[in-house]
N, C-alpha and C positions, 0 to 999 in steps of 0.2 A: 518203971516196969514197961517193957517194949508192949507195944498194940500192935506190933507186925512179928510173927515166928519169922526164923532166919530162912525157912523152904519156904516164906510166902515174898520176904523179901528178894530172895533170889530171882525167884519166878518173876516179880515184879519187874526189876532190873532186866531181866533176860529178855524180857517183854518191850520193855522200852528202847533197851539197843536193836533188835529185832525190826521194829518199825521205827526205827530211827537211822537205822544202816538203809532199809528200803526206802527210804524216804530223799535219803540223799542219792541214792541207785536212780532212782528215778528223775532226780532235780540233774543230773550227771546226763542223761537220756535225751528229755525236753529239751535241754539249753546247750544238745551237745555243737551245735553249730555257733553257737554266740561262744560259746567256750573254748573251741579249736580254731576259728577264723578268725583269730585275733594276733599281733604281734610276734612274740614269740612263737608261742606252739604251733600256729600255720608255717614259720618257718622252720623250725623242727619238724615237722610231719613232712611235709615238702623235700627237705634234706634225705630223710627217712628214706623216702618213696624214690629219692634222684639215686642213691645212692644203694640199696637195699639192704640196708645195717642198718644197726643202733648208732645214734647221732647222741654223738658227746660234745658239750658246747663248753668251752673253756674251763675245761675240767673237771665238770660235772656228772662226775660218776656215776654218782648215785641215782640220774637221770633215767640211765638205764633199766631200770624197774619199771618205770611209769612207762613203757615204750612194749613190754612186750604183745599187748593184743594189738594196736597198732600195724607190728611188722607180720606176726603173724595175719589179720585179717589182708593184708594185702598182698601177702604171699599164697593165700587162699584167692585171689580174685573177687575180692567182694567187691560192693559197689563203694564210691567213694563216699556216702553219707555213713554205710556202715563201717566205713575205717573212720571218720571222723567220730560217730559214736562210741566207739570201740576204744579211741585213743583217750578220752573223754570218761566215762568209764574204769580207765586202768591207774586214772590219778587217785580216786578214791578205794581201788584196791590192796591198793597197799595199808593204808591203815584199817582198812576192812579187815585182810589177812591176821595184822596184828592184833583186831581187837577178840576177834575170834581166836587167836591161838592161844593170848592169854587166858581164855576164860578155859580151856581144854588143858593147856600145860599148869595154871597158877590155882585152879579152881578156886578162882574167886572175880568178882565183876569190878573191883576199884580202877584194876590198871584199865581195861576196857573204857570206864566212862572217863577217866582221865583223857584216852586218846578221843574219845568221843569228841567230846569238852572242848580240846585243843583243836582237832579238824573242824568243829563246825562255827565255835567262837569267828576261826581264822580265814575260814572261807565265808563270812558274811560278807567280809571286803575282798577275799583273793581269789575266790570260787571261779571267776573269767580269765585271773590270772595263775593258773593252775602250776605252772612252769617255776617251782618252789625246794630246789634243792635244801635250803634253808629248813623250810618244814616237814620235808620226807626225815629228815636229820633228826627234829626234836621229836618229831611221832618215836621214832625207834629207840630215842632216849626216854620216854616212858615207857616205853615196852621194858627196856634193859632197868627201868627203876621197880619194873612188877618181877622181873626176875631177881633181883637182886633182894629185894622181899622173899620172895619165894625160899629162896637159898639159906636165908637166914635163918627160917624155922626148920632148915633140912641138916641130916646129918648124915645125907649118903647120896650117890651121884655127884659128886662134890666136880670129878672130872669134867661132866659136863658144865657146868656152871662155869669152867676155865676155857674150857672151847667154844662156850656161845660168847664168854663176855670179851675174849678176844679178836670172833668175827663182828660183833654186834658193836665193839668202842672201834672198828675203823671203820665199820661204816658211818658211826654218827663224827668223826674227825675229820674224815675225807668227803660228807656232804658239803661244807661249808663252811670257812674260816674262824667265821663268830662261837663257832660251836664250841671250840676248844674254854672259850670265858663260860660257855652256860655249864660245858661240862663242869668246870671248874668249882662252880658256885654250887652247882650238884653234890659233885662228892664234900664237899661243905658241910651242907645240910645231912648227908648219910651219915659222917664223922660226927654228926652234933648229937642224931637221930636216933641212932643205933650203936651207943659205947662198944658193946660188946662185939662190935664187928669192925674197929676201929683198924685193925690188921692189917682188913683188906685195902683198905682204901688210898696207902701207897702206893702198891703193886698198878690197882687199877688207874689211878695216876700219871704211873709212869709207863703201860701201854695208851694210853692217851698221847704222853709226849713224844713217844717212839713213832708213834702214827703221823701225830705231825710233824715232826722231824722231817720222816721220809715224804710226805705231802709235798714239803715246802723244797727239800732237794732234790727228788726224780722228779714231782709233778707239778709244778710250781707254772701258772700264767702270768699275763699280763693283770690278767681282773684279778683274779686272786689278790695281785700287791697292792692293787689299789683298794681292797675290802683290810688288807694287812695295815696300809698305812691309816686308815680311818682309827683302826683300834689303836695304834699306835701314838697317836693324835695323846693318847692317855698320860704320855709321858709334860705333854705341856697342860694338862686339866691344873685348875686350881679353883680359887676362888670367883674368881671372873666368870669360870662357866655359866657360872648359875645367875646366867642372864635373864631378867623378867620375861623377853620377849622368846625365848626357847622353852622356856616353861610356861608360859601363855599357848606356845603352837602347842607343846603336849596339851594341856587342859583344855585346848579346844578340840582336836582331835580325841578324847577320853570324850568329850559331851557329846559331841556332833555326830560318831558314828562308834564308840566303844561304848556310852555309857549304861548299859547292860553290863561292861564288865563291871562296874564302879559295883551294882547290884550282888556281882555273885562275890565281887571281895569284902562286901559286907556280910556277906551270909555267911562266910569262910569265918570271921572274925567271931560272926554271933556264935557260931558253931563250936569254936574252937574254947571258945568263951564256957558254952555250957558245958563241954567236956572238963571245962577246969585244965587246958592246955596250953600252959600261960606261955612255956618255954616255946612251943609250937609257934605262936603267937610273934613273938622276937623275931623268929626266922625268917616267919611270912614278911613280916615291916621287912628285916634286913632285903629280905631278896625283891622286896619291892623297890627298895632304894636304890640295891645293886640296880637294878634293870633303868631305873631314873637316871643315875651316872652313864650305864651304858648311852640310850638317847643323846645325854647333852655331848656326850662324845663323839659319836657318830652322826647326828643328826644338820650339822653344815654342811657336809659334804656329800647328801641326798640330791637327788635331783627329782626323779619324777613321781610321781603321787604314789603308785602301788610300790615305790620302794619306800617308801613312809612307813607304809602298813608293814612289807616284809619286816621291818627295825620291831612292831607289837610284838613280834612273836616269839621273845622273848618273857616281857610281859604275861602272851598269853598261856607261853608254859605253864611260870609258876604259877597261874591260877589254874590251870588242867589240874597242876598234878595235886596242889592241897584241898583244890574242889573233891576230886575224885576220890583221893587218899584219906582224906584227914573231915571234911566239911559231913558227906554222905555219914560218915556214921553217925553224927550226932541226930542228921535228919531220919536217920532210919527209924528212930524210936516214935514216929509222928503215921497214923494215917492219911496224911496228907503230903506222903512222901513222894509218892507217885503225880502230882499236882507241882510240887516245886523242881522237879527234874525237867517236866514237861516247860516249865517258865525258864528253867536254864537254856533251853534249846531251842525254843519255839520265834527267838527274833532272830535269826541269820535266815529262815525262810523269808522272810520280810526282805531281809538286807539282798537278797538274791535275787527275788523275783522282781527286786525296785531299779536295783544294776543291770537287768537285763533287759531294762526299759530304752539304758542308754546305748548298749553295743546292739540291739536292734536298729538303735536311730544311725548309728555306724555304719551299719550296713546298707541301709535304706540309702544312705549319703554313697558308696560304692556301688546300689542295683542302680541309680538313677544316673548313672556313667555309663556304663554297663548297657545301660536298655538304649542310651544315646547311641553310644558306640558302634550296638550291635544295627539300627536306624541305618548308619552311615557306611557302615562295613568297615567298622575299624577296629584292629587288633590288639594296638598297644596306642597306648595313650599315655602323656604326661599330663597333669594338672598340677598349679601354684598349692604349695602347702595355705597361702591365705587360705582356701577355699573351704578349708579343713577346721579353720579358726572356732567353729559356733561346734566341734566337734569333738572335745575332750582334748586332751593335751595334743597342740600339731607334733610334739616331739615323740608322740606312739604313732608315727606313722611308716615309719622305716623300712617296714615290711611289708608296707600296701600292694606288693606286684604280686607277693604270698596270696594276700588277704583275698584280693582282685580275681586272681586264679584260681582259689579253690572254691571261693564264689561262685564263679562264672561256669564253673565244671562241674558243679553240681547239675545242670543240665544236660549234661553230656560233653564230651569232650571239643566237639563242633562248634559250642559255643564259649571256649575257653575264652579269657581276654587277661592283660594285662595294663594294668592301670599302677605307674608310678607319681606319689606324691612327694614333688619336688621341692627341697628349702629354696633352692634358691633356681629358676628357670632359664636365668641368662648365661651360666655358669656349662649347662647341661648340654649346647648345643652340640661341640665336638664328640660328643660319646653315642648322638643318634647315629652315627655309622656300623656302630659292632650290634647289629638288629637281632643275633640270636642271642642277645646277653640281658639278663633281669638285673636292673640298676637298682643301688643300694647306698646308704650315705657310706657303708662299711667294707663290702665285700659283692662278689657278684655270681649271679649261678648259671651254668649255663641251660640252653632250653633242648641242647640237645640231648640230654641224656636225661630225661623228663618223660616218664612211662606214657606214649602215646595211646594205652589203653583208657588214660584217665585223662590227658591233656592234648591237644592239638592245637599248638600255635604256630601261626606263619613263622618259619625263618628266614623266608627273606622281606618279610615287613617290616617297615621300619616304624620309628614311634613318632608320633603326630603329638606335638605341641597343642593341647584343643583352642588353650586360650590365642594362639595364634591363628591358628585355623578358623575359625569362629567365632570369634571374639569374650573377651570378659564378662559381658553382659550377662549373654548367656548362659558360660561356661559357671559361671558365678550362683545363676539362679537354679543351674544344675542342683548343686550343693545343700539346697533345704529342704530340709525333711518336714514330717509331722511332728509337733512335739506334743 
């Protein structure tokens, strides 16, 4: 016999997304400078601003959502903290938009805590790495698995259900390559889920394939192939995969910084358990397993830390979506339902405000150049990647003249600077002649066409080696922070 009426549960639910969308509105706000002064998204906003469009970055379509307060605030003139806030903010809009539409269009809260579930699991670790076409991709694929519910108990509007699931499957195909395996394993589990709607599930299939068909022949990159040939790696998987030492790095990474999930795929288990959902059950293992394969397939040819994490999110789908779908309703029947939702959610606030301990020390490590610089009267500056070393991977530093600049502008544009961190310093010297250009291991921007409302750099300064200028020593002791 339920202890919660379904209008107390509701309200409960309603309640909890409510201060739990504001919750993250806010953590989006406070950390919106650690969050945008980093790697990418400083170079993204940067582009943004040089440019005055939407910046699509090797085919990242779907990017373009997460950009519009961004363009607008700075096509309004605001200040440059409130386009960084702004920018910051419209990452989380989106599954915002979504979780709220569901509960308006599906009147019901499952698909909501699902996306819930999935953004905040996945921002415990990606929250500073925001720049996640990957996971704009699978939020919308639980949006399209609450409609796709929805539709099943309906016997009218049928048309729309063909027009949303045809805008709604390219967006989730043209976010990002992988997508097409999640899709895949998805319509699986609907085929498994739902007999009676077994129909569909070709058609939707085969607008998946047409999607990426077209992806891979009009729109097709360089990254893309290299995220194609990873999956394709599939073709040599066998027995050997299943190396101790790749299923060690999974297992330590599940302890180290997931094992909260280890928690909610147990609850998912018990849950399903006391429903007596034993078929349910299969599925969950199967797609946990699929997602294991995926890893050892993908997982050699990763490089840097936060693409680790992006590879979970898979993973953390399929526990969004059988937490929110399938686990909730067993917990409903408990006054203590509203206590176990709050434990599903309550550690990525931990896991955020602990990572923001470090792109602070980040920062600190670029003001203390910065405040040198600005001492000496100097505009652009090189320093050794060494110096970078005690500073989270030297290999996220690419974009330090970004990082450096929007930094340093946060004071005003007078006090703009430019600080590049260079892999290699001996290498560099021939290119200090082209002084209005922002050095990059990749590509280069130029500074004159850099909205002088929000930046003013010398162009005809050129960039000053420090460690030359002044020695190592120094330059060197520059580089410690508090820790």
């Amino acid at each position: 016999m339920n202890l919660l009426s379904k209008k107390t549960i509701f309200k409960t639910e309603l309640t909890f997304i409510i201060i739990w969308t504001l919750s993250l509105l806010i953590l989006s706000v406070v950390f919106s400078k650690e969050r945008i002064i980093l790697v990418d998204t400083s170079h993204y906003l940067l582009t943004m601003m040089e440019n005055n469009t939407f910046y699509i970055a090797t085919n990242r379509y779907i990017s373009i959502f997460s950009q519009f307060l961004p363009f607008f605030a700075f096509n309004l003139h605001l200040s440059l903290s409130a386009i960084l806030i702004s920018y910051s903010v419209n990452f989380f809009l989106i599954p915002l938009v979504l979780i709220f539409l569901s509960i308006w269009w599906f009147k019901e809260t499952k698909t909501a805590i699902s996306i819930l579930a999935f953004y905040s699991i996945m921002n415990s670790y990606l929250f500073f790495y925001p720049v996640s076409e990957f996971q704009i991709g699978l939020c919308v694929l639980l949006f399209y698995n609450g409609l796709y519910n929805h539709y099943n108990t309906q016997n009218k509007h049928f048309i729309i259900f063909i027009i949303s699931s045809l805008f709604l499957i390219s967006v989730i195909i043209f976010s990002h390559p992988l997508t097409l395996l999640i899709f895949i394993l998805w319509s699986g589990l609907k085929y498994y889920e739902l007999p009676e709607r077994r129909n569909w599930i070709p058609s939707i299939l085969l607008a998946a394939l047409v999607n990426y068909n077209i992806r891979e022949t009009l729109f097709k990159s360089n990254y893309d192939q290299r995220n194609i040939e990873k999956a394709g790696s599939l073709k040599n998987f066998g027995l050997h995969s299943f190396t101790n030492e790749t299923s060690n790095n999974l297992w330590t990474y599940l302890q180290s910084e997931y094992f909260y999930t280890l928690i909610i795929v147990l609850a998912i288990i018990c849950g399903l358990l006391y429903l007596r959902k034993y078929a349910l059950i299969s599925m969950f293992v199967f797609s946990l397993g699929s997602f294991y394969i995926l890893y050892l397939i993908t997982r050699p040819a990763i490089i840097y830390d936060f693409y680790c994490q992006h590879l979970f999110q898979p993973l953390t789908f399929i526990i969004a979506l059988f937490f929110g779908q399938y686990a909730t309703t067993a917990f409903k029947i408990s006054k203590f339902y509203p206590i176990i939702l709050s434990m599903i959610f309550v550690f990525p606030i931990y896991f955020i405000c602990r990572d923001s301990i470090i792109i602070k020390q980040r920062h600190a490590f670029f003001q203390n150049y910065l405040n040198f610089m600005d001492k000496n009267g100097i505009s652009k500056a090189i320093i050794s990647r060494d110096n970078a070393k005690n500073i989270g991977n030297p290999e996220l530093f690419w974009a330090s003249p970004d990082e450096a600049l929007l930094l340093s502008s946060l004071d005003g544009n007078t006090k703009s600077k430019l600080i590049y961190v260079a892999p290699n310093i001996n290498e560099i010297n021939h290119n200090l002649h082209s002084s209005d250009i922002i050095f990059y291991d990749t590509w280069n921007t130029s500074l004159n066409v850099l909205p002088s409302e929000y930046f003013a750099v010398s162009k005809k300064s050129t960039y000053i080696i420090l460690e030359k200028e002044f020695g190592s020593d120094i330059v060197s002791n520059l580089s410690l922070t508090d820790r």
